[in-house]
Each structure stands twice: as C-alpha cells, then as structure tokens.
N, C-alpha and C positions, 0 to 999 in steps of 0.2 A: 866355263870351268871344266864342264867334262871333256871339251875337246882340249882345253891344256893339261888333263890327265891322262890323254887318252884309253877313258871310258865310254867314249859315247856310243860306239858300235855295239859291246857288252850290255849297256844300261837300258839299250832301246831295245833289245832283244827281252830282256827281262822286263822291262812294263810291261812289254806286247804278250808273252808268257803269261804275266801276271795277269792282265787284263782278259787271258781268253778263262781261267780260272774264275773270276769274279763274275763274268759273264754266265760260267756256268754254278754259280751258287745261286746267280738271282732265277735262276730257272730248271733246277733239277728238282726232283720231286721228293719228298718227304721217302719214300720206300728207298728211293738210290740214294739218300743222304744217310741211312739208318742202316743199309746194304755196305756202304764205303766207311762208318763209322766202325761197324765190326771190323772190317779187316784191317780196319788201322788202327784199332783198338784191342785187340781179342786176335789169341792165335788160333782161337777156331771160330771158323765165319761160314756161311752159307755157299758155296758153290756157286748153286743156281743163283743167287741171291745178288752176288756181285756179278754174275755175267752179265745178268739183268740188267744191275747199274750201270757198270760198262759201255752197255751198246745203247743204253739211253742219253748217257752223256756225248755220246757219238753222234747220235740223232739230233739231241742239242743243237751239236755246232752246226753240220749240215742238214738238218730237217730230214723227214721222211714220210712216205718214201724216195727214194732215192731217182726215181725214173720222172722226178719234175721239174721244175724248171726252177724252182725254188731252191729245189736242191744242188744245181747247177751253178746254179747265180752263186750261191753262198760260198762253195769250192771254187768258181772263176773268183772270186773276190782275193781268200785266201791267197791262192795260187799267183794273182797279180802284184797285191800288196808284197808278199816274201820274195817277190823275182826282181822288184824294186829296190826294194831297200838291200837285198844281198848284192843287187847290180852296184846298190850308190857307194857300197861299203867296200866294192871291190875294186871299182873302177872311179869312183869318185864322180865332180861333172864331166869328165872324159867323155865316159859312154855316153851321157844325155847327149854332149855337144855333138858327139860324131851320128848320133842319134837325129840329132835334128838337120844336120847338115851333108850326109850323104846318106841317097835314096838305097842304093845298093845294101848300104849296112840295113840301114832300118828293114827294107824288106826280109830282108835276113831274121831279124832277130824279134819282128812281130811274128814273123812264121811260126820262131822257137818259142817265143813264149802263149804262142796259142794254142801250138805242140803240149806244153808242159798242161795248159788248163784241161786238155780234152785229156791227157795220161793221167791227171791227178782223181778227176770227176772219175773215168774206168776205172783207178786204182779202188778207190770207195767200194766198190761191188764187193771185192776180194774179199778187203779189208773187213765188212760187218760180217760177211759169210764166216770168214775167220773167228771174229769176237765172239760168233752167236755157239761155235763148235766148241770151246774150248773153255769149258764152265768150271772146271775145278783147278783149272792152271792160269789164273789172272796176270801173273809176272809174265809167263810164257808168252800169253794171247799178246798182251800190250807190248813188250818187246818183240813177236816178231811180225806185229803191223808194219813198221815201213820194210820190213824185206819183202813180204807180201808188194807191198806197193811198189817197191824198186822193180820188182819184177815185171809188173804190168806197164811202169812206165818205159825202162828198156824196149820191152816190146812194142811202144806204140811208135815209141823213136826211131827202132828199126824201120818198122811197116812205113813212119814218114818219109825217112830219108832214100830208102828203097824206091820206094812209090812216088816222089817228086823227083829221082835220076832219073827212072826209068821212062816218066813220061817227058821229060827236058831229051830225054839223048833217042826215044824210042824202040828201046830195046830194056831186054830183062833177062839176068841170069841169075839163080842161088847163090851165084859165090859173092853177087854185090852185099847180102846177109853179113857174107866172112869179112870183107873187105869194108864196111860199115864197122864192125864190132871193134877189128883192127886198127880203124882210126878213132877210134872214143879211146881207147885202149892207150893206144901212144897219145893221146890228147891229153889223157886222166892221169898219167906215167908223167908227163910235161909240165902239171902241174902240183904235181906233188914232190917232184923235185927241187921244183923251183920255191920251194918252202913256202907253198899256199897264193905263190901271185900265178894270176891265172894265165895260162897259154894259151888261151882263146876266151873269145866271146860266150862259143858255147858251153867250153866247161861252166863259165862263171856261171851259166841260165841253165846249166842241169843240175847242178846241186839242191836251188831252190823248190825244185818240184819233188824231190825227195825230202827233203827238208819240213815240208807243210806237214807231213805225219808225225814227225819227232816228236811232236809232246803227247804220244802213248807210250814211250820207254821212258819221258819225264816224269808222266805221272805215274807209273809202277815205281823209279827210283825215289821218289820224293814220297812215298807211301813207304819205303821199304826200309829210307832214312829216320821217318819221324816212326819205325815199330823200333828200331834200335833205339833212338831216346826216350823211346818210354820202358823198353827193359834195361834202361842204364838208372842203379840208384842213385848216380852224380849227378843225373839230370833230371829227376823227377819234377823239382819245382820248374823247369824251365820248361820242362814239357806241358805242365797243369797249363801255366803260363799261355804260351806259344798254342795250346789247345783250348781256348779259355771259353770258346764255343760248342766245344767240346761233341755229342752226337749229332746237335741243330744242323750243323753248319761245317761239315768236316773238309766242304774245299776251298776253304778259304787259306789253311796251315799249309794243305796240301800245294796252293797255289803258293804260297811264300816261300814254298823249300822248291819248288820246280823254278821260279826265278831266279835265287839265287845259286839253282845250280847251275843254268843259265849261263847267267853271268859271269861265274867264275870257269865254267868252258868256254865262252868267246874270250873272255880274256887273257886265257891260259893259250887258245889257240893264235890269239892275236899277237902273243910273248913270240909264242914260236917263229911267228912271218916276223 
C-alpha cells in the first residue's frame, strides 16, 4: 500500500527518525530529560543545562569517548545503513545489480562508502567540540552541526580523491585540490538540475554521509515547533494532549514531530523529482 501511494521512501525515513528518538528516551538520564523538558516548556531554561543535555544525547547515539572503537562501530553503522537505503531510494535494484555484477563499479563505490564512514567518524570530533562551546545558543549549536560536519567530510573527500590520483598516476600537484572541488561542483550542479535524479554514483553516496547528522536541526526544529503550540491558546489541549508525559519523558513528542517533519520533507522533495 505505501508503495502504491508512493510513501514508502518518506515513511521509512520517519520510523527510522522516530526510532533513533525512542532509542534515546529509553536511555537519556533523568537531568537531560528535565534539561530538555525546560526548554521545551519554559522560555527561560538553563544554558548550561541544555548544553549538557545536548551532548549527552550525542554521546547516546555514538558512545563516548569518541577515540574507541565502540564509538566507531556505532557511526560505521549509521553511516552504512543511510548510504543504503539513500542508495535503494535513488537508484533502486540498479545499483545493487551493477553492484554485484561489475568489479569496476563495486570497487568504486566500496572505496566511497568507506570514504563516507571514515569522514562521518572525523566529522564527530568537530561536531561535540562544537555542542560543548555553544551553551546558551541551543538552536544555533544544533543547526550548525552538519555544516561543521560537511566541512570535515569535504575535506576527507578531497585528501581521498587527491591521494588515490596521485598515487595511481604518481605524481602530485595543488591544482588536483581545484580540479577535485570542480568536478563535485559540476557533478552537484548535474544533479540538481536534473530535479534530484542523480548524475552519478557519487553524488547519490555523498549526500548520505552528510545526511547521518540531520537530525540535530530536526531536533532543534521539532522543539521549536512543539514551544509554538504550546504559546498557541487554539492548541492548548492538543498540546497537554500530544505532551501527556509531559517533564518524564520529553523525547518521545519531540520524536514524533521530528518524524513527521521528516516525512513531509521527503515527500515534498519526492513531489519535486
């Protein structure tokens, strides 16, 4: 039924949203629930208080500290899982078949997606460095994690693709840098023209690795959604409602509004292609 609505790329995006939410309710601590309960309740909330929460539910997902293997493992996880499923959504079984069936590609595209796990795991350093500096600006910090992370992973794609030319051809100049950036450029230009079908392989496996951070600007939007219905007097009961857990348990509302807004941006983007 959802694939004869064509919802099922949207809907799986928003379990999987939802699911990393519920995850983090069954394991956040009594202080970051009562931290995240103020500022989604109350227009004056603790700074430190929510930074705190912040980067513990950060630690959640990937464990800490970050220089283990644990912590590794959990971001290759990630990082595998959304390069897949953004691969099935984009490419369909296309990509598996040509996947299984020429050596050429495949090499290709394991190289990039183990590109993306090692740039997403660096990207993390940034990214809590970031959370931990930026205590009284929560919307701020969480909205500008994935540029922090886009940042880092650029750069590892550079140093890749630089550094596997140069030892294939044996030779190295600076301008291979320009001449790198140039072709993502006109690659990312190729598929945004082409209203979201991908003009290559690699566009499709770079987005996902910037991607794996999105839900720090879901969870600031979806917190910043549910402080408007509750200064709206039309929506009071719906809020009591929809908060019914009210300081206990404040990521589970937060998780249901970051699904659904989820949802209704893959779908809106899906209208578009």
């Amino acid at each position: 039924m959802l694939r004869l609505l064509g919802i099922t790329q949207p809907f799986v995006y928003a379990v999987a949203v939802y699911a990393l939410f519920r995850f983090l309710e069954r394991n956040a601590s009594q202080q970051a629930n009562r931290a995240i309960s103020r500022w989604l309740k109350e227009r004056a909330y603790g700074g430190i208080d929510v930074r705190n929460a912040i980067v513990e539910i950060f630690d959640r997902i990937y464990s800490y500290p970050l220089l283990r293997l644990r912590a590794f493992y959990r971001s290759a996880l990630l990082s595998f899982v959304i390069a897949i499923l953004y691969s099935y959504y984009s490419w369909y079984m296309l990509m598996f078949a040509i996947f299984i069936h020429v050596p050429e590609i495949r090499n290709q595209w394991t190289q990039q997606i183990i590109t993306n796990i090692i740039a997403d795991y660096l990207s993390l350093f940034s990214i809590r460095w970031w959370l931990t500096k930026t205590s009284m600006r929560p919307y701020v910090s969480l909205f500008a994690g994935p540029i922090f992370a886009s940042v880092i992973i650029t750069s590892v794609y550079l140093v890749g693709d630089v550094g596997v030319f140069s030892i294939k051809t044996h030779s190295f100049h600076l301008r291979y840098f320009r001449e790198d950036i140039t072709w993502w450029y006109d690659t990312i230009v190729r598929w945004y023209n082409t209203i979201g079908k991908p003009a290559s392989t690699s566009a499709t496996l770079l987005l996902p690795a910037i991607a794996v951070h999105f839900w720090l600007p879901l969870f600031a939007l979806a917190i910043w959604i549910i402080r408007i219905f509750e200064r709206m007097l039309q929506a009071v009961q719906l809020s009591q409602r929809f908060t019914r857990r009210g300081y206990t348990n404040p990521l589970r509302p937060i998780g249901l509004v970051a699904a659904a807004l989820t949802f209704i941006l893959t779908l809106l983007m899906a209208a578009l292609h």
